[in-house]
Every structure is written in C-alpha cells, then in structure tokens.
N, C-alpha and C positions, 0 to 999 in steps of 0.2 A: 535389667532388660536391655537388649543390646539395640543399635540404630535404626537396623529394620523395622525392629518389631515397634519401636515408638512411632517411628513412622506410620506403619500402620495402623499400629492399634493391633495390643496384644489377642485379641479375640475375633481380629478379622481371619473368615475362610477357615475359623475353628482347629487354624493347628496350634501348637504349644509356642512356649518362648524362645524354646530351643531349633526352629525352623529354619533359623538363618545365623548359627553362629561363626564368631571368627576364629579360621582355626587355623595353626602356621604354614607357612607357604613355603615348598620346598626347595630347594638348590633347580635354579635353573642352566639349562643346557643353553653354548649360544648357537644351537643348530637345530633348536627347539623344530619340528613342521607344523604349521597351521595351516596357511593356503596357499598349493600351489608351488611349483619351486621358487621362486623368487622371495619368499618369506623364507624357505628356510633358512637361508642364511641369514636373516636378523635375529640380531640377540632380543631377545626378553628381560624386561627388564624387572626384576623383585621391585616393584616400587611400595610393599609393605615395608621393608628393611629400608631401603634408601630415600624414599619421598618421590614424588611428582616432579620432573623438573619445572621452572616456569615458565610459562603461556611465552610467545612465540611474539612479536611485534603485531600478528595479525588475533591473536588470544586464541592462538593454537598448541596444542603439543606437541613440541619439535617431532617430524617421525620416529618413528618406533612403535615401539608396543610393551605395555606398561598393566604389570602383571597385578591384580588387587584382588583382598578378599571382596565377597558385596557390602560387609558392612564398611568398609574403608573406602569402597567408589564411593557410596550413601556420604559419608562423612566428608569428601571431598567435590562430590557436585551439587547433592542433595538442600544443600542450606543455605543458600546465597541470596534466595529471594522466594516469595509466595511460589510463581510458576515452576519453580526448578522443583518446589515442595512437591507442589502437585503432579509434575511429571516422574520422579520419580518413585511417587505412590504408584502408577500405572506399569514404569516401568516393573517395580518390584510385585506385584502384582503379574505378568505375565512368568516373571525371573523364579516366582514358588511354584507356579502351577508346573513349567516346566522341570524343576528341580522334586516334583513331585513323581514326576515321570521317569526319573533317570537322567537328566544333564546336569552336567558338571563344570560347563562352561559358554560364557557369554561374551560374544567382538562387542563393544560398545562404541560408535562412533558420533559425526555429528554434529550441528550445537551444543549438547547435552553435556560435550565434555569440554568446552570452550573457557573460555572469560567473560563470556555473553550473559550478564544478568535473568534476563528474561530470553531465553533458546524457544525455539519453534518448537523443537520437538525433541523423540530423543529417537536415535538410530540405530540398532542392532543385528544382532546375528546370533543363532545359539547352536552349540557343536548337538550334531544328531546323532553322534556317535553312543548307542548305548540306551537310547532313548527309546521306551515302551512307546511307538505310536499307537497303540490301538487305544492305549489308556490316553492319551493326551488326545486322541480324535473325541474321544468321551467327554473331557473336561473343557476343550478350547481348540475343536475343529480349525480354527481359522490361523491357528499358530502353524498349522503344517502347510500352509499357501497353497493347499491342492485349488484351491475355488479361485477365479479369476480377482473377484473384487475382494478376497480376503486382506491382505494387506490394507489396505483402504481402509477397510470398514473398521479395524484392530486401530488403524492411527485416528481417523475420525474419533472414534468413542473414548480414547485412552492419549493421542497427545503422539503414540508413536507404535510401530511393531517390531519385533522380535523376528526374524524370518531365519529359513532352516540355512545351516550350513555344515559341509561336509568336507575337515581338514584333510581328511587322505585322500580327494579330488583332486589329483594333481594335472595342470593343464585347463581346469575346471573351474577357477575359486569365486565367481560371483559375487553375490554380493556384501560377501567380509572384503572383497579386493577392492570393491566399489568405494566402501567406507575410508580406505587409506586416504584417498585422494579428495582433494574438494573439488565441488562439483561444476564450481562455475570458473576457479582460474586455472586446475587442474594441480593447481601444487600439493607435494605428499605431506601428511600431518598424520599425528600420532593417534594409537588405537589404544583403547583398554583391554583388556582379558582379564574378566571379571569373574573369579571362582566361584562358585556355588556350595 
C-alpha cells in the first residue's frame, strides 16, 4: 500500500489502493509554462530523480519549483509531526476528489512545505486545465471558489484550500503567483508541483 493510501486509510472515500500511485516523472523542459510569463523561464526541477534541496536559513525552499509525485510530497512533508499528519490527511483529501475529476496537477506552497514542525496550514492551487467542473461542483462545490466565503470555509474545516488555477493565463497568474512569495517579507521561496 503506497503513502497516501496509509495515510488515509485504504477504504476511505471507497476508492481502491491503486488511487494514488507513484508513477515516473518525465524529462522536464527548462521553459516548462505554469503562471504567467515570468515562470516560464524557470526551470522545473525533477526533484523525484534529484531530492529536495535544503530548507533555506529561514526553512524555506530556495526558489523554484520542485516537481514530485504525491506520494513523494506525502513522504517529504507529511511526517514530521502529528499536525503535518493531519494536514495532509486534508490536504490529500481535497488532492483525490479533484484528481477524480480530471486534474493532474497541484502548486503546493506555504508553511506546509517549510521546516516548520507544526505549519498553520497548507496552501495551494490546482491546474483547471482538463478538469470536469460539473462533476467536481457535485462532489466539493467549494473547490471551484465561485461562492465568496468558499475558501474559508474549505480551510476552516480542513486546515487549508486548494483554489483554481489556470497556467495558460498569461498576464493573469494569481494565486499560484501569490504562493511564490512570502507574504509578510516579500521574499521569493520555492513551490512544489505535485503530480497527481
């Protein structure tokens, strides 16, 4: 049974074990597009193949953007301490319902990808590209942020949200762009892109 699925517990939300496996990660381009022109020029990094590099003096990820299966973020954030457990119970938990829907990819920023023992919370984005909204208005309305207080109410009950984002917005890139930067000294720090 692979990482996810312990975490969760193989018979939560009644899909199989095979929900969330790891499965290799391709040659990346360093002109990859994700948000907006100013990303495309960063390279991507396979951090399956090469590792993590280390937390930053402030227990940040140098910037970039640091490519991982889910079960290898899980492996990597997920087991540091009780809250990091439980937060990413939640986040994995929003990461199936949308991957049930058609997405194939997750910004991950935040505490959640720190040196922080105990993280507030965890911060994302998931690419809309692809993504059946009528079936995911069905399952988890509040993941498409059409309602004003959905965000909220998604981090209230779960620890953190998942909001929509759309890489071929160029000019556009919200808030995956928002996630690069911290928010209170402004300095840029590294993102995950978490495959599904």
């Amino acid at each position: 049974m692979n990482l996810s699925m312990r975490l969760l517990g193989a018979s939560l939300f009644g899909f199989h074990s095979q929900a969330f496996t790891a499965r290799p990660v391709v040659c990346i381009e360093p002109t990859e597009r994700l948000v907006g022109q100013e990303l495309m020029s960063n390279t991507v990094v396979n951090a399956e193949a090469s590792g993590l590099p280390s937390f930053n003096l402030y227990g940040e990820l140098p910037p970039g953007i640091y490519r991982l299966s889910v079960d290898a973020f899980l492996g990597y954030f997920a087991c540091r301490s009780n809250r990091r457990l439980r937060l990413a119970r939640s986040f994995l938990r929003q990461a199936a319902t949308l991957r049930s829907c058609g997405c194939k990819q997750l910004l991950a920023g935040g505490s959640f990808i720190t040196s922080k023992s105990s993280p507030g919370d965890f911060d994302g984005a998931w690419n809309n590209e692809g993504v059946d909204e009528n079936k995911l208005r069905r399952l988890e309305p509040r993941l498409l942020m059409e309602g004003p207080e959905d965000a909220e109410s998604l981090a209230g009950e779960s620890g953190g949200a998942l909001v929509p984002w759309n890489p071929s917005a160029v000019g556009s890139p919200g808030f995956a762009e928002y996630l690069r930067y911290d928010d209170r000294t402004g300095r840029k720090k590294g993102l995950m892109l978490v495959e599904l």
